[in-house]
Structure formats: C-alpha cells, structure tokens
LOPA-681991 format. One record per residue (C-alpha): residue in three letters; x, y, z. Coordinates in steps of 0.001 Angstrom, whole numbers, padded with zeros to 6 digits, always signed. Last residue first. Layout:
LOPA-681991
AlaXYZ
...
This chain:
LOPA-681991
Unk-016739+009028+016501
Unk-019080+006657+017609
Unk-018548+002299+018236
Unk-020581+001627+021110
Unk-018871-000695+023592
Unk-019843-004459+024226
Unk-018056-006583+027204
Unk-017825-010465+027829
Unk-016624-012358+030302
Unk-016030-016093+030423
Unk-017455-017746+026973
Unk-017015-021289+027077
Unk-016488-023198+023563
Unk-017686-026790+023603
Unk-016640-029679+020381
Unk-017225-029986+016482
Unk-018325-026604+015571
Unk-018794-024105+018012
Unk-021512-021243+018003
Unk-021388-017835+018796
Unk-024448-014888+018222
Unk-024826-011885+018379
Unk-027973-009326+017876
Unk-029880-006468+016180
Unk-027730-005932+013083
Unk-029150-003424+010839
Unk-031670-004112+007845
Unk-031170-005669+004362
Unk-027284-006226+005428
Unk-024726-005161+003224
Unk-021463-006934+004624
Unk-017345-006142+003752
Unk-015213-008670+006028
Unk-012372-007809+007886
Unk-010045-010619+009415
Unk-006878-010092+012357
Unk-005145-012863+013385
Unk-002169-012540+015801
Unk-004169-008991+016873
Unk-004296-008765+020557
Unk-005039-012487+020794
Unk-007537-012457+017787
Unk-008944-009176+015803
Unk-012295-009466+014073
Unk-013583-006584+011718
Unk-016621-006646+010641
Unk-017793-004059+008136
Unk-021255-002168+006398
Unk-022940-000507+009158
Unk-020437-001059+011926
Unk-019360-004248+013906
Unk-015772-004679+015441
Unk-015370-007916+017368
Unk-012220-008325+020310
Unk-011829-012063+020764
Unk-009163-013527+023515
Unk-008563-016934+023701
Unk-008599-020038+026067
Unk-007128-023361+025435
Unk-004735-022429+023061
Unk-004463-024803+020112
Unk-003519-021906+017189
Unk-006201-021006+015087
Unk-006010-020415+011442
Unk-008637-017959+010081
Unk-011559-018838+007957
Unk-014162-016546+006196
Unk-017872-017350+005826
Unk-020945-016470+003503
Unk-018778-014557+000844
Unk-021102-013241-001663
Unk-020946-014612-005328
Unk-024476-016277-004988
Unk-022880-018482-002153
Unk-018997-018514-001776
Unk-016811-019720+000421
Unk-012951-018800+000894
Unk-010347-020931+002461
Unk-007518-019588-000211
Unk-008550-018282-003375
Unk-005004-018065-005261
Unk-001922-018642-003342
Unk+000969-015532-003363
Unk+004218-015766-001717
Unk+006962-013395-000758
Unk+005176-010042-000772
Unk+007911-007700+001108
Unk+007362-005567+003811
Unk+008184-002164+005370
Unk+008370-000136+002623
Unk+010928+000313-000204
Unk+009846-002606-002188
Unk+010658-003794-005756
Unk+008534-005190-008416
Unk+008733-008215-010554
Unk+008715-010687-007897
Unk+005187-009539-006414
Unk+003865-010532-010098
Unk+003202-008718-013351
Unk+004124-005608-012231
Unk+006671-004847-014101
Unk+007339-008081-016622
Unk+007276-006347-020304
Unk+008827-008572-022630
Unk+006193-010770-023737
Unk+004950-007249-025053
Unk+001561-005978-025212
Unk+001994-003416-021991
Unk+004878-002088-024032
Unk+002771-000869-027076
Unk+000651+000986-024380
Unk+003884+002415-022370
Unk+005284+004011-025543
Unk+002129+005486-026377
Unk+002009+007176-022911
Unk+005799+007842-022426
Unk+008379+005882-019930
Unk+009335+002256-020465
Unk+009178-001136-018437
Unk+010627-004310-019438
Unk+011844-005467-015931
Unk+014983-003818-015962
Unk+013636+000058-016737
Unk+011680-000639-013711
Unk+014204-001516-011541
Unk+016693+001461-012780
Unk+013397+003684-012307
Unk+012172+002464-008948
Unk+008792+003746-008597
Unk+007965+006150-005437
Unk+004214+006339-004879
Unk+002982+010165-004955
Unk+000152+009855-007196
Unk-000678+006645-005457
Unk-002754+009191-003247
Unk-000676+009241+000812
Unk+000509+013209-000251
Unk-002878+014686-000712
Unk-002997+016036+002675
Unk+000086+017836+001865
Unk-001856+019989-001101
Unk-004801+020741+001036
Unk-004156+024630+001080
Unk-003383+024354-002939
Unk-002104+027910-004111
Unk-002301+027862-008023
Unk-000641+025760-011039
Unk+001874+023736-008504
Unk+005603+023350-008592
Unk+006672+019995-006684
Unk+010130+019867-005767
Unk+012714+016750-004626
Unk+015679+017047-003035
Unk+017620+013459-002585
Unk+019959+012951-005106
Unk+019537+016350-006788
Unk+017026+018856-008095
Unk+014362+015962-008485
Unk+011623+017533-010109
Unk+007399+017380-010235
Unk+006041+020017-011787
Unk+005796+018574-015111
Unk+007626+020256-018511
Unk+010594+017172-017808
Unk+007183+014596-019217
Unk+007994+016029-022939
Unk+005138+014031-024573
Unk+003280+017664-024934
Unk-000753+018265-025528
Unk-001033+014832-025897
Unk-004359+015436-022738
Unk-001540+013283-020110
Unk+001104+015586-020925
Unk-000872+018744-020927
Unk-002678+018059-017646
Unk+000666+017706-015768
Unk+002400+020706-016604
Unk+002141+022307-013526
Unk+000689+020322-010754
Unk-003191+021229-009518
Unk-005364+021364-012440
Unk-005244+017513-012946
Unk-003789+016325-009673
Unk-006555+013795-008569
Unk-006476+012809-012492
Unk-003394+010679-011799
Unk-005346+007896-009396
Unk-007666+007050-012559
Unk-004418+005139-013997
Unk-003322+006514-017156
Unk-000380+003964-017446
Unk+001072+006710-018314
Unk-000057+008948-015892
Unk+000977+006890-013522
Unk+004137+005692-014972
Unk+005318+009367-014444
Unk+004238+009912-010991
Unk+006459+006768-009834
Unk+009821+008345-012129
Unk+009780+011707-010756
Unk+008851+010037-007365
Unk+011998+007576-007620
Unk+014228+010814-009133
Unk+014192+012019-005508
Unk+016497+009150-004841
Unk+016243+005215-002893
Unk+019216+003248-003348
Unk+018879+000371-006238
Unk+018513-003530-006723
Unk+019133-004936-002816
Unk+017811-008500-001962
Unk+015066-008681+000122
Unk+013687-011667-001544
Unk+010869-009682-003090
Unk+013194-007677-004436
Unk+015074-004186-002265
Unk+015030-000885-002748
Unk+017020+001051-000714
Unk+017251+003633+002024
Unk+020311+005479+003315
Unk+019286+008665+002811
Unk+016053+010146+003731
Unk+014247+012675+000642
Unk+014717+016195+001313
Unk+011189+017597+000174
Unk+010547+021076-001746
Unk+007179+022135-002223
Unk+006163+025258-004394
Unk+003538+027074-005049
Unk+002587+028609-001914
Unk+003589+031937-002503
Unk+005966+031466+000849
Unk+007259+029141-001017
Unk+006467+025337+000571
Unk+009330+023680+002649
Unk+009751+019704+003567
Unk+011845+017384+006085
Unk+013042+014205+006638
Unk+011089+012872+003759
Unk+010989+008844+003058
Unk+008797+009390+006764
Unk+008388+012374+008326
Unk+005736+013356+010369
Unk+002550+015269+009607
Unk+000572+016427+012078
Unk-003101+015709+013685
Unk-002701+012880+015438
Unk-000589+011265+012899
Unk-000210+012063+009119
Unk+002740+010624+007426
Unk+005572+011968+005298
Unk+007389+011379+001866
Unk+005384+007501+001461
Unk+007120+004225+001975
Unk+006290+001389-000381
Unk+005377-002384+000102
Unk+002789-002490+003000
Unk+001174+000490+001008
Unk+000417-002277-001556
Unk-002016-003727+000507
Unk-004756-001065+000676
Unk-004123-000322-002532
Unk-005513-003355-003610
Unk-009013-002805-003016
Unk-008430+000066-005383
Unk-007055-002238-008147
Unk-003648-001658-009221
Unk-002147+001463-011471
Unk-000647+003278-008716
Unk+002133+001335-007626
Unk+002542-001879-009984
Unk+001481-005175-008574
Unk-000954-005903-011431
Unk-004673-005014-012758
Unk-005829-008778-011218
Unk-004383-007803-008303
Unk-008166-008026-006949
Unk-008522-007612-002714
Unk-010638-008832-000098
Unk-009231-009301+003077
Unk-008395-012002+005363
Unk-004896-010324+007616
Unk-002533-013273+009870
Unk+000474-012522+011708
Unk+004192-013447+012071
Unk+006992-012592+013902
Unk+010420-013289+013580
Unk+013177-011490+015561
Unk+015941-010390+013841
Unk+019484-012215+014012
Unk+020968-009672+010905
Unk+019204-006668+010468
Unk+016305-006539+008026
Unk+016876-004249+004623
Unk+014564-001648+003583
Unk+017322+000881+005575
Unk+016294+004260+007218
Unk+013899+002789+009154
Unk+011247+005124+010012
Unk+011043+007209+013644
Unk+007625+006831+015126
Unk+008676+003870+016591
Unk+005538+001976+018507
Unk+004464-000117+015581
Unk+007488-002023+015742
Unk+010727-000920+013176
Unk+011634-002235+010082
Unk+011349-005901+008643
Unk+009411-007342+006387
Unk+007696-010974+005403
Unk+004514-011060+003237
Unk+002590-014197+002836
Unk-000312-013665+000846
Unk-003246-015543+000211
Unk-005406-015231-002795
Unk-008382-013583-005226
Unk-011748-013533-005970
Unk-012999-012419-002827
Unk-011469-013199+000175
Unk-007568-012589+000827
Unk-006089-014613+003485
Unk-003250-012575+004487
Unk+000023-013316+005947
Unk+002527-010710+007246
Unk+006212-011866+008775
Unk+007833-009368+010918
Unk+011492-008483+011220
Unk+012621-006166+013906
C-alpha cells in the first residue's frame, strides 16, 4: 500500500510531505522491496511536530528531534514488539555462544530508492559497514553509545588508527553482516534502533560528494561539492517513506519563542471524532482515528487542572465525551 505522510513541523522549522509505500500497520512482515506496487492505494495523513534539520538529512548525524523523523526513511536489522524482537532488514541473527559476536542475514530484495522513488542501489551488509562509519566520522554524539563496546571502534575515532576495516562491524558477504564486541554485552540487541546502526548507502553516498575517514570527512564538509545530506533529495531511503517536499515554518505562532498554538487542516465533516492525550510535559491530539495527528511539547508552572473547547467563527457541539487516566 502506498501512504502519503505530511507533517507540520513547529518550532523553527517546516512542513513535510512524505509519500511511501510498504505494508499497513497491521503486517508484521516488512516489505522486502522500497519500491510501491503499481495501482496502490493513496493515503494521506497529517503529523505537527517540532523538529531542527538544520544539522542535515544524513542518518545519524541530524538533530535529536529529528531522529524521530528520519526513522520514517530507513529500516532498522530487527524490531522490538511486545516483548521480542522481530525481523525487519534482518531475517534472522546469531550471537557466539561467548557472546561476542553477532551475525545478521540481511533481507534480499530491498533497495534504495531517491526521494522520487527511483532506484540507486540494492540494499547489502556493507550499508551498515558504511552507515556506522560516517558516524563516527562525522563524530556525531550517537557513536560514543558504543565506545567500549565494539572492537576497534574507540581507536579509530581517539586517531589511534584511520584503518576503519580494524572495527567490529563486517560484512562477510552480500547480505551477512557481524558485529565483534570488546566484552559480553547482555543489552547489546536492545541497542540496535541507536543511529549507530542506520544503514548508509555507500555507492549513493560516494555520488553525492561524500567520503570515508575523519579528516577526510571535515575537509569534505567545506566543499561546494559535498551534497549528502544537504536536503531530502540528496539522500536515499530504504524505509517506508520518502521526504518529497519540505516548506519552512508552516502555520506556526510564536510568543516569547514558545509556541502558543498549532494548526491542523480540517476537512468539512460535520461531526468529528477527537481523542486528547495530556501528560506532564505533552499533548498529543489524534483526529478521525488518526487522519491528523499533532504533539506539542508544554512546561506548565503547575499541572493541568481542567479543559476547555472553544470555536472560532461559528458553534461546535460536543455529544459524548469520556476521560481515562493515562498510567503505566
């Protein structure tokens, strides 16, 4: 199925349109193509979020309000789901019985596409080799959550070594890949979502200006020449969508550099259905089962004691409503 994504981004920053395809949110089994199926259905829905690409649309070296967006575009090895990991980019995975080793087989059949779906490479174990890599030399904070964990890693990005083949991180072939660790780490697979373990295109990459080594990277980074990153059409995608269109600071208000409202398109229904999420610090506001969906960051002086609706420029009638403590 092909889905459309669209999010208002407050803050600082823009709208994005993001279109995708892959299966609904009911398949547990991943597509095993980036590419949407000829005659799919088109669906689209609305996200406002905060979020600074300022630092880029590279994995691993954006913003980390961004993060939370760029998983859209890239496919992790496995995923964790009511209490077990699935697969995902990784049909299956080993660890030595000492511990120190993981071995993934990477899914075949996938590709990286452009931001206009079009195909650039097929997916390999070299993609993580090549994704963990520009992390560390991009020196992104997210590579120093494996410092004393992966072999080899803390030497390369200390200047001990530029070799980057003395990491623990391999691809053996097309589609095994192996991380060797330093010692036994029990929470080593939870660790699997950190950018860390973003797959980079290293054909794409190596098109779009980019190099590998840490002073290598730096000199790059002041080039004309270097376009990675620089915009959602210089990357590509192996996830589920694809960022097709970027507007800077769309419907946002500001007062004292704190967002006093956030806007959502609404569609000419009579009647609609409003599900509010309140905690501590977030509001989260989903709209016919999820059509538009906002979140909103708040620090109030004191806790929220009450609700209140109001509607602008004509009547709004409220006919049921129910309220749930949030807990855990």
């Amino acid at each position: 199925m092909k889905k459309f994504l669209s999010l208002l981004l407050t803050g600082a920053m823009s709208a994005m349109l993001l279109a995708g395809c892959g299966n609904t949110a009911n398949d547990s089994s991943p597509a095993s193509s980036s590419t949407p199926s000829a005659g799919a259905e088109e669906r689209s829905i609305t996200i406002a979020q905060s979020a600074n690409f300022s630092m880029g649309f590279a994995p691993g070296v954006q913003s980390y309000e961004a993060t939370y967006y760029m998983n859209n575009f890239y496919e992790g090895l496995v995923e964790y789901r009511d209490g077990e990991y699935l697969p995902c980019l990784a049909t299956d995975w080993v660890s030595s019985d000492d511990g120190l080793t993981y071995t993934f087989t990477i899914r075949e059949g996938v590709v990286w596409v452009d931001s206009q779906g079009r195909q650039v490479a097929e997916l390999t174990a070299d993609d993580w080799v090549a994704g963990l890599q520009h992390v560390a030399d991009a020196g992104s904070s997210a590579i120093y959550n494996l410092t004393g964990i992966l072999e080899g890693l803390d030497a390369y990005i200390y200047g001990e070594t530029t070799d980057f083949s003395t990491v623990g991180v391999k691809a053996l072939d097309d589609h095994p890949l192996q991380y060797t660790l330093v010692e036994e780490c029990p929470y080593f697979m939870s660790m699997i979502s950190d950018a860390c373990f973003t797959p980079m295109s290293r054909s794409y990459y190596l098109s779009q200006g980019g190099v590998f080594g840490i002073a290598e990277y730096d000199s790059a980074m002041a080039s004309s020449s270097y376009l990675y990153g620089t915009d959602q059409d210089h990357i590509a995608y192996c996830g589920p969508y694809l960022c097709t269109n970027v507007t800077d600071k769309n419907s946002i208000n500001y007062v004292d550099d704190f967002a006093l409202a956030t806007w959502g398109p609404l569609s000419k229904d009579k009647q609609h259905r409003l599900q509010l999420f309140v905690d501590k610090c977030s509001i989260e506001i989903f709209l016919d089962g999820g059509k538009v969906a906002m979140t909103n960051l708040v620090f109030p002086n004191e806790p929220y004691n009450s609700l209140s609706f109001y509607s602008r420029n004509g009547s709004t009638k409220v006919n049921a409503c129910k309220l749930y403590a949030l807990g855990l």
